[in-house]
Gaussian input, Z-matrix of N, CA and C with variables (Angstrom, degrees):
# hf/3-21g

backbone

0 1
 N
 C     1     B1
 C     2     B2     1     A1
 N     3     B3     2     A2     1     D1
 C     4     B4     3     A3     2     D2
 C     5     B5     4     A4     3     D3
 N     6     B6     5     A5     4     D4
 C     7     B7     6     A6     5     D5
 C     8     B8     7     A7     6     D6
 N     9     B9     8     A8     7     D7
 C    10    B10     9     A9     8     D8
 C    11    B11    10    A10     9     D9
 N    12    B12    11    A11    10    D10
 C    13    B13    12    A12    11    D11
 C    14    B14    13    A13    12    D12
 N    15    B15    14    A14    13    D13
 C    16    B16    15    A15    14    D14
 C    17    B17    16    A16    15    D15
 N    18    B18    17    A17    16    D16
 C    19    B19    18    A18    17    D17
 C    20    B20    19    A19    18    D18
 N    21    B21    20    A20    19    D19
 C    22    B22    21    A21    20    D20
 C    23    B23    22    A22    21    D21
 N    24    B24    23    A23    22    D22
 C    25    B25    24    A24    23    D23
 C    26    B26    25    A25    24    D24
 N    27    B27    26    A26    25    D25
 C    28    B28    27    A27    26    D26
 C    29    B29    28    A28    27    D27
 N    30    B30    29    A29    28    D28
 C    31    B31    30    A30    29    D29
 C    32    B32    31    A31    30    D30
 N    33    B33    32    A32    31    D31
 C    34    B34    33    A33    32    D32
 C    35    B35    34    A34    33    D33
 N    36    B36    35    A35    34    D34
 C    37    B37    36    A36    35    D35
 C    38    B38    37    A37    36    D36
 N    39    B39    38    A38    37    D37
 C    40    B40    39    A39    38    D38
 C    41    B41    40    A40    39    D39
 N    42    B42    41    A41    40    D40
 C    43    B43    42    A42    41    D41
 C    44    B44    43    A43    42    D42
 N    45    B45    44    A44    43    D43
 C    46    B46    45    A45    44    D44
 C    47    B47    46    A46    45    D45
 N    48    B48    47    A47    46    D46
 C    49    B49    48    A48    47    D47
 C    50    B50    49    A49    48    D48
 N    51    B51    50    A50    49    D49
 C    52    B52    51    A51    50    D50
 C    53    B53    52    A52    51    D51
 N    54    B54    53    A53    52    D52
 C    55    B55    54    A54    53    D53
 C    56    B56    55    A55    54    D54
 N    57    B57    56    A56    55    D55
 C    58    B58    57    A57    56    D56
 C    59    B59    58    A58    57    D57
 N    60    B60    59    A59    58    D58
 C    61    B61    60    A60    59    D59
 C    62    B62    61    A61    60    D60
 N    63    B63    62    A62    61    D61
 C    64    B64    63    A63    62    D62
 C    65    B65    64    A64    63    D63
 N    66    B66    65    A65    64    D64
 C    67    B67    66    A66    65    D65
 C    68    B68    67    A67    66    D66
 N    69    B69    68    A68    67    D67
 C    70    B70    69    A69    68    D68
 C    71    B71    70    A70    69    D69
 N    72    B72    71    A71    70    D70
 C    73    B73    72    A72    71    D71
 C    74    B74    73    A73    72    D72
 N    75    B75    74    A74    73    D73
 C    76    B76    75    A75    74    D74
 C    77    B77    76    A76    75    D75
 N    78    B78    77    A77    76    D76
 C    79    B79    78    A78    77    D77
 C    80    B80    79    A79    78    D78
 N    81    B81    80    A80    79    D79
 C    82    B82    81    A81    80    D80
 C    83    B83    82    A82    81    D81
 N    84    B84    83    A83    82    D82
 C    85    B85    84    A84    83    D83
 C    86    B86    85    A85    84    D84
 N    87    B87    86    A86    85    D85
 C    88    B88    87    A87    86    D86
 C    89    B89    88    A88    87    D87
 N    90    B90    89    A89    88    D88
 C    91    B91    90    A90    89    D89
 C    92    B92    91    A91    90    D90
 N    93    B93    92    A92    91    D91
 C    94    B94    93    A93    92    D92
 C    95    B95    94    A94    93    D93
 N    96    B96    95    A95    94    D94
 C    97    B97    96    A96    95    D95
 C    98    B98    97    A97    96    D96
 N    99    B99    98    A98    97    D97
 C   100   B100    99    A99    98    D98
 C   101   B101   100   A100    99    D99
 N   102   B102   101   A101   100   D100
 C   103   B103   102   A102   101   D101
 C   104   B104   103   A103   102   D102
 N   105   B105   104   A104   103   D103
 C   106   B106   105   A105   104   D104
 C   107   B107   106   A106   105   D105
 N   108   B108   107   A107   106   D106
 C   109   B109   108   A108   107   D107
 C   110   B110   109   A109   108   D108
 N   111   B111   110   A110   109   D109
 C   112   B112   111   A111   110   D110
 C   113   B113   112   A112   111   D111
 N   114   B114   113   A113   112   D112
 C   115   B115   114   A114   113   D113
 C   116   B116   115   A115   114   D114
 N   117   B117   116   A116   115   D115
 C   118   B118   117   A117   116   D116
 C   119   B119   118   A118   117   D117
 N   120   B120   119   A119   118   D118
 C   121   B121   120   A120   119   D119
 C   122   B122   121   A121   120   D120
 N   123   B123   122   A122   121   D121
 C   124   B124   123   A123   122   D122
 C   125   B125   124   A124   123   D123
 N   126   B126   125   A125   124   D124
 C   127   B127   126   A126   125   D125
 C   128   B128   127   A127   126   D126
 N   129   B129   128   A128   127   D127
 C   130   B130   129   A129   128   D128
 C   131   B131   130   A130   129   D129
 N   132   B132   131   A131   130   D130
 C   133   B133   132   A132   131   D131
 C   134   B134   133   A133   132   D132
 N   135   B135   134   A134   133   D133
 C   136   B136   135   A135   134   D134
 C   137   B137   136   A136   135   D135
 N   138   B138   137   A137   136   D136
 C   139   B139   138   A138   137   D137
 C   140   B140   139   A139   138   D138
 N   141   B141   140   A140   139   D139
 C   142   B142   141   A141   140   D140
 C   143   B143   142   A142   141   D141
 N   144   B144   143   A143   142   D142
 C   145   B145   144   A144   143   D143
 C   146   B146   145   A145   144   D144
 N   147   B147   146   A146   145   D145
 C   148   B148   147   A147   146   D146
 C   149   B149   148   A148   147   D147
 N   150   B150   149   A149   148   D148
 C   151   B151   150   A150   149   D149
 C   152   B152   151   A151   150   D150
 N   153   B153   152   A152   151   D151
 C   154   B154   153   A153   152   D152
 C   155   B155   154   A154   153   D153
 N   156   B156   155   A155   154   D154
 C   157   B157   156   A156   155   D155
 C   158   B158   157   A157   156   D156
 N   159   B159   158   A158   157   D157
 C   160   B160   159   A159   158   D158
 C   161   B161   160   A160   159   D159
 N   162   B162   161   A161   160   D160
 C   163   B163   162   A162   161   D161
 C   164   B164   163   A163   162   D162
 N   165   B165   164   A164   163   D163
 C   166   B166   165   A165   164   D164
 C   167   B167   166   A166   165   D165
 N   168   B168   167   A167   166   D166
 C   169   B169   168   A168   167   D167
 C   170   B170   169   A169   168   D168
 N   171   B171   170   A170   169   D169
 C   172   B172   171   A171   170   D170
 C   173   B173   172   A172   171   D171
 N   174   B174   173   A173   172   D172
 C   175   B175   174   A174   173   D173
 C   176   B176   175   A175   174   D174
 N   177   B177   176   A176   175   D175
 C   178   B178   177   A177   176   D176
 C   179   B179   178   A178   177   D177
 N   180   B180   179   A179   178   D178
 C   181   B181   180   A180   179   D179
 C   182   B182   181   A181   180   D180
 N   183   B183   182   A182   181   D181
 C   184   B184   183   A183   182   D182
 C   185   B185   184   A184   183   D183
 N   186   B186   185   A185   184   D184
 C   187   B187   186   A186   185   D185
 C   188   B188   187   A187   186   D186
 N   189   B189   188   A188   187   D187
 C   190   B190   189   A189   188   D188
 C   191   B191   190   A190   189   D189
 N   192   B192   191   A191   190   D190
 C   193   B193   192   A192   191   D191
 C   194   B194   193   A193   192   D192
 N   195   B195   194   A194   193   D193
 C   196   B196   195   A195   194   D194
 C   197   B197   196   A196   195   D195
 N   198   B198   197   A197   196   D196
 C   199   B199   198   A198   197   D197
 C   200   B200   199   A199   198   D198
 N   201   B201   200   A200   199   D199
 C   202   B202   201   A201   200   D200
 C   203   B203   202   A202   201   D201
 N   204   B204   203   A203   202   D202
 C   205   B205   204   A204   203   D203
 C   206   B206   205   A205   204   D204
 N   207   B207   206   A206   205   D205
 C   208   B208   207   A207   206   D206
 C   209   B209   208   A208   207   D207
 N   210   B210   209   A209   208   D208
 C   211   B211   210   A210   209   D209
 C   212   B212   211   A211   210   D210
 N   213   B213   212   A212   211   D211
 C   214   B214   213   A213   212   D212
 C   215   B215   214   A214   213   D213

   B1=1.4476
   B2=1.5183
   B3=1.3928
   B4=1.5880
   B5=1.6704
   B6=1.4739
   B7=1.5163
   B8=1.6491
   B9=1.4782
   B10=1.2413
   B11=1.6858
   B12=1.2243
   B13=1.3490
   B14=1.4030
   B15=1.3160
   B16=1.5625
   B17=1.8457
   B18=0.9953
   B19=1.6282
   B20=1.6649
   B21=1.3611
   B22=1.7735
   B23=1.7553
   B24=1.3860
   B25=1.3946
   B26=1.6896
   B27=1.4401
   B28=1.2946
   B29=1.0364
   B30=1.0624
   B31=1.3905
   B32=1.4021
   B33=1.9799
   B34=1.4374
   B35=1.4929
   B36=0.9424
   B37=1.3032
   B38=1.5825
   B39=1.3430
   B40=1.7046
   B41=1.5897
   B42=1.7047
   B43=1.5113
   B44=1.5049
   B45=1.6799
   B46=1.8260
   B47=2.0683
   B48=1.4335
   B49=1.0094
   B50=1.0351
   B51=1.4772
   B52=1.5108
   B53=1.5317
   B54=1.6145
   B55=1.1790
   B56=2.0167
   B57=1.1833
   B58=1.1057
   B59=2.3078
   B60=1.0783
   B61=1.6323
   B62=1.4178
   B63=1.3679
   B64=1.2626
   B65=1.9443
   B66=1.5163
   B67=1.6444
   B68=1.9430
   B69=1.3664
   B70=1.5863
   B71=1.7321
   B72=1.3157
   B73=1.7315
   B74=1.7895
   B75=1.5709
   B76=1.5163
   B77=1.4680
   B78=1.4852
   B79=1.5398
   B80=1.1678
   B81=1.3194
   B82=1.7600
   B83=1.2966
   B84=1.4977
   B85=1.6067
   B86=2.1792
   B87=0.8694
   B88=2.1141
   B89=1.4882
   B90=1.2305
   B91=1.2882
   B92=1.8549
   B93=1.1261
   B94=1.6576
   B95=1.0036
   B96=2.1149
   B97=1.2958
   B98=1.6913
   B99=1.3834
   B100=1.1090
   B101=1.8230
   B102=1.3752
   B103=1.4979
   B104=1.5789
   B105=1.9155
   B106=1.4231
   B107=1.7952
   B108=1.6183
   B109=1.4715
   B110=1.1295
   B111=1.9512
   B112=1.1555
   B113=1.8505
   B114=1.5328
   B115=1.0190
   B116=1.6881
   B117=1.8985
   B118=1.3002
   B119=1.6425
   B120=1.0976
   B121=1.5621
   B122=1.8192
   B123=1.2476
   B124=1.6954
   B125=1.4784
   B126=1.6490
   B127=1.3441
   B128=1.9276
   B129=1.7861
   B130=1.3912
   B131=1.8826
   B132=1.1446
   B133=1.5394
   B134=1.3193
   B135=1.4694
   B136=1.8759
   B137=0.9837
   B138=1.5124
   B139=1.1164
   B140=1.3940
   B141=1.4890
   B142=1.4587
   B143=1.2524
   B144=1.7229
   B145=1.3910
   B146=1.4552
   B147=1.6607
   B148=1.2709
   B149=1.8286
   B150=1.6006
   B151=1.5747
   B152=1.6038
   B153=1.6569
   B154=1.0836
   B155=1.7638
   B156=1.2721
   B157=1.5768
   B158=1.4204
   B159=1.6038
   B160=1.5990
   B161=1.5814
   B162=1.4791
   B163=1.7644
   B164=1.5873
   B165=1.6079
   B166=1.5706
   B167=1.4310
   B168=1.6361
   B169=1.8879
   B170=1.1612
   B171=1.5221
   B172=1.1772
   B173=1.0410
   B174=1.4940
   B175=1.2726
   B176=2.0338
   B177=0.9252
   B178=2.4183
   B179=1.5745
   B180=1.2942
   B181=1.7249
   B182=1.8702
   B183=1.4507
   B184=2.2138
   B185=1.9035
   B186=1.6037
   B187=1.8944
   B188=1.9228
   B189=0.8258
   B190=1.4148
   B191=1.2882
   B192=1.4890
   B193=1.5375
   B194=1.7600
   B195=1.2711
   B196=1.5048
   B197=1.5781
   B198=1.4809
   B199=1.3864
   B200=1.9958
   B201=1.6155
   B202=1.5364
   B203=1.6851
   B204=1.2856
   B205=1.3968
   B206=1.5822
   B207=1.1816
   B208=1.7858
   B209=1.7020
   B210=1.4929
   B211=1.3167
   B212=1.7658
   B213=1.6662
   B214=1.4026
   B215=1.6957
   A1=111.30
   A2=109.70
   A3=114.93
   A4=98.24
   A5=117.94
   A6=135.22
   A7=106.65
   A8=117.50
   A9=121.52
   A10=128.47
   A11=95.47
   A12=125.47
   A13=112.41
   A14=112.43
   A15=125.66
   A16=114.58
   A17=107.24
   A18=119.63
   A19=105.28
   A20=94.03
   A21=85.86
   A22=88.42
   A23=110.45
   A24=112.14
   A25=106.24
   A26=121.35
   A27=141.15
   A28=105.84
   A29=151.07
   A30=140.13
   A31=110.32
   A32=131.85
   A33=98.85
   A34=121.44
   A35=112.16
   A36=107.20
   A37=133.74
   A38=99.87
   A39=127.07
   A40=114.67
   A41=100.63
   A42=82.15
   A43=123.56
   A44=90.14
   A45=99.27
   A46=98.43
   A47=112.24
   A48=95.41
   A49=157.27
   A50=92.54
   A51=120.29
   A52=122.09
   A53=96.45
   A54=134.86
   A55=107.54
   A56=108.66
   A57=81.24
   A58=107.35
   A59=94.28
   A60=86.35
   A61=127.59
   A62=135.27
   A63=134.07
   A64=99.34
   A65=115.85
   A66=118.61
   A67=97.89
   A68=88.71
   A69=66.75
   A70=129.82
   A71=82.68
   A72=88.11
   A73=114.29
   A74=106.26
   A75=107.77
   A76=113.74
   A77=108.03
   A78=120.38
   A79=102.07
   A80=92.32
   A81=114.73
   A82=111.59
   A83=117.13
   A84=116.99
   A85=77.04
   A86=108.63
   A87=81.73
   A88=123.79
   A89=114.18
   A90=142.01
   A91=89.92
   A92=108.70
   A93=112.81
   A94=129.48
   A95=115.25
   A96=125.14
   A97=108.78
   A98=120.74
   A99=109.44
   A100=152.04
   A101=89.50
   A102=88.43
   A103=136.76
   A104=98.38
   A105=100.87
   A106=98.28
   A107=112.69
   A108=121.94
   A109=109.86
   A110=121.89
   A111=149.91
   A112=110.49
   A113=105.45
   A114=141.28
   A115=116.80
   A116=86.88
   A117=88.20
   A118=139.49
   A119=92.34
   A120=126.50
   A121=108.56
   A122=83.69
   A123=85.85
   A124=143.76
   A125=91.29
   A126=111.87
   A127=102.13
   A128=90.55
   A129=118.54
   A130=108.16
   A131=109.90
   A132=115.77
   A133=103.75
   A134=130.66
   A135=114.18
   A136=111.50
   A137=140.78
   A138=148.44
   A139=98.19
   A140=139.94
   A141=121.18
   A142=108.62
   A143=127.51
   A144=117.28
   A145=122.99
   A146=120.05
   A147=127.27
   A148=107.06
   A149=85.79
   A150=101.50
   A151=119.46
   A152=114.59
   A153=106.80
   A154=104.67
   A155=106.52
   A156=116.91
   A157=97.80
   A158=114.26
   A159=96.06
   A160=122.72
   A161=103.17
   A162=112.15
   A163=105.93
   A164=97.86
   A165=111.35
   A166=104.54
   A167=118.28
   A168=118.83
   A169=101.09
   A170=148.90
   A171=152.81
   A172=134.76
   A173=143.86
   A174=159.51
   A175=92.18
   A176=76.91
   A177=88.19
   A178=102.84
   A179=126.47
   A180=103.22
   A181=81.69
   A182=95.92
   A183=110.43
   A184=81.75
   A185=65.87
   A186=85.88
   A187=107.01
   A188=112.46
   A189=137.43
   A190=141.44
   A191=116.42
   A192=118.16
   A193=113.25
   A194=89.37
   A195=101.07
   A196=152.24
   A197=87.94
   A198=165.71
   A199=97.80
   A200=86.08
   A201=85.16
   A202=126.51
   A203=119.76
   A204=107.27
   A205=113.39
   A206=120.15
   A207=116.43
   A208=99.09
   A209=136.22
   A210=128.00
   A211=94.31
   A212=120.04
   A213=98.51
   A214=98.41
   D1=-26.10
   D2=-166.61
   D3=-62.86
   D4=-44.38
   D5=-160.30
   D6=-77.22
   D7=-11.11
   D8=156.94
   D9=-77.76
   D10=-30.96
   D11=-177.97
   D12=-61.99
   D13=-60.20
   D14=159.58
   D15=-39.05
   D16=-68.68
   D17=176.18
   D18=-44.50
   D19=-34.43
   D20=-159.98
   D21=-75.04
   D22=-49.12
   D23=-149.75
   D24=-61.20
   D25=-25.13
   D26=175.52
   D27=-76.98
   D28=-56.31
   D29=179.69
   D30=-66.26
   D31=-29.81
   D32=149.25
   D33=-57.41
   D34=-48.21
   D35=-179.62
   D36=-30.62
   D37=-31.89
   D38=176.12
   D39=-78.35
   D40=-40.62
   D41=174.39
   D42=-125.60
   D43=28.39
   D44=153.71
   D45=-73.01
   D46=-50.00
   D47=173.91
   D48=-83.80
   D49=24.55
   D50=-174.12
   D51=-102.59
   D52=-32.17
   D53=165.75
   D54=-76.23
   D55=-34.43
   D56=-178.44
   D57=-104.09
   D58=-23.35
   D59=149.90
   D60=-54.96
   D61=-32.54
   D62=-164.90
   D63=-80.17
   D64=-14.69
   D65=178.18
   D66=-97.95
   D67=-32.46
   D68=-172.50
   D69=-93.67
   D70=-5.24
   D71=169.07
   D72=-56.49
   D73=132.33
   D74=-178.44
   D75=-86.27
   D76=142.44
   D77=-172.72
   D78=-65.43
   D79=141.88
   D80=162.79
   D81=176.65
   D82=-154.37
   D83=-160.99
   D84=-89.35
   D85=-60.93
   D86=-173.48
   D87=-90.25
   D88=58.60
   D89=175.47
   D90=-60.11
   D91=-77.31
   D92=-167.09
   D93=-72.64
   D94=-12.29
   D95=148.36
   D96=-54.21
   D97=-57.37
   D98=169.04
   D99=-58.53
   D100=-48.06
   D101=153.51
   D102=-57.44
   D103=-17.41
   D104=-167.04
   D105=-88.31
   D106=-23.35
   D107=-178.23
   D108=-53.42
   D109=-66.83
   D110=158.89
   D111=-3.27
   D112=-80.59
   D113=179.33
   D114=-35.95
   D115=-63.10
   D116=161.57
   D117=-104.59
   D118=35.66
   D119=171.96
   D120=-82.42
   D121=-77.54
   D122=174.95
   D123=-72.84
   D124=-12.84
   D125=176.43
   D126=-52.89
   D127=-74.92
   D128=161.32
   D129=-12.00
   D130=-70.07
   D131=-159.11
   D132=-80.01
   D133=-44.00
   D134=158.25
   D135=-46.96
   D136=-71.67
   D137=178.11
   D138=-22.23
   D139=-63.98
   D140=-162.95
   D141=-107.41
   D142=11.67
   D143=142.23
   D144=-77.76
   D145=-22.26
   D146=171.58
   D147=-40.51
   D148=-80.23
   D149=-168.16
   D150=-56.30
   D151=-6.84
   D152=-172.41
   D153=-106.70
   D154=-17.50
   D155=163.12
   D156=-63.64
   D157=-71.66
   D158=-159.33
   D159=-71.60
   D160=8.26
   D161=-175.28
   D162=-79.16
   D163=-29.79
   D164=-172.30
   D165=-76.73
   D166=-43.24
   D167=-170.21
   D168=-98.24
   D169=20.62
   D170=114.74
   D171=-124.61
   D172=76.34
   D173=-135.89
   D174=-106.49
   D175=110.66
   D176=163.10
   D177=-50.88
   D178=-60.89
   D179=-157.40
   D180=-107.47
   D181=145.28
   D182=-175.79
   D183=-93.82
   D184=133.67
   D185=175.65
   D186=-71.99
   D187=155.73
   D188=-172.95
   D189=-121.10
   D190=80.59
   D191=-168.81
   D192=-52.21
   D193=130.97
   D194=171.53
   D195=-83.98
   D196=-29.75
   D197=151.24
   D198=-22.17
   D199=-53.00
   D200=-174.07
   D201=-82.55
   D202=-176.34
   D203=171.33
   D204=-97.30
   D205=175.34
   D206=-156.23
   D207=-90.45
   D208=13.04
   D209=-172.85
   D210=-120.29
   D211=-6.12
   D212=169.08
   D213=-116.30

């Protein structure tokens, strides 16, 4: 549960600043090129700290010492 906790708390984190980029970008004719860059800037980069946190605290194939001898 703790490793959900993390994700959740980071992803506010992502779109306080997502939320707060979308006020501070300055007007002009690429106002919405920018906010839309921004936006999808960070979207992008949680997104592949998510999956690469939870790939690490639950990994599909269990790593395997080699190290050992073949009767333990």
């Amino acid at each position: 549960m703790g490793s959900f906790l993390h994700v959740v708390f980071v992803g506010i984190i992502c779109a306080a600043l997502g939320a707060a980029s979308w006020f501070a970008t300055p007007r002009g004719k690429n106002q919405v090129l920018l906010r839309s860059s921004v936006l999808l800037s960070l979207t992008c980069c949680y997104l592949m700290w998510a999956i690469t946190y939870l790939a690490q605290l639950h990994p599909l194939i269990v790593p395997r010492r080699s190290d050992l001898r073949m009767e333990y």
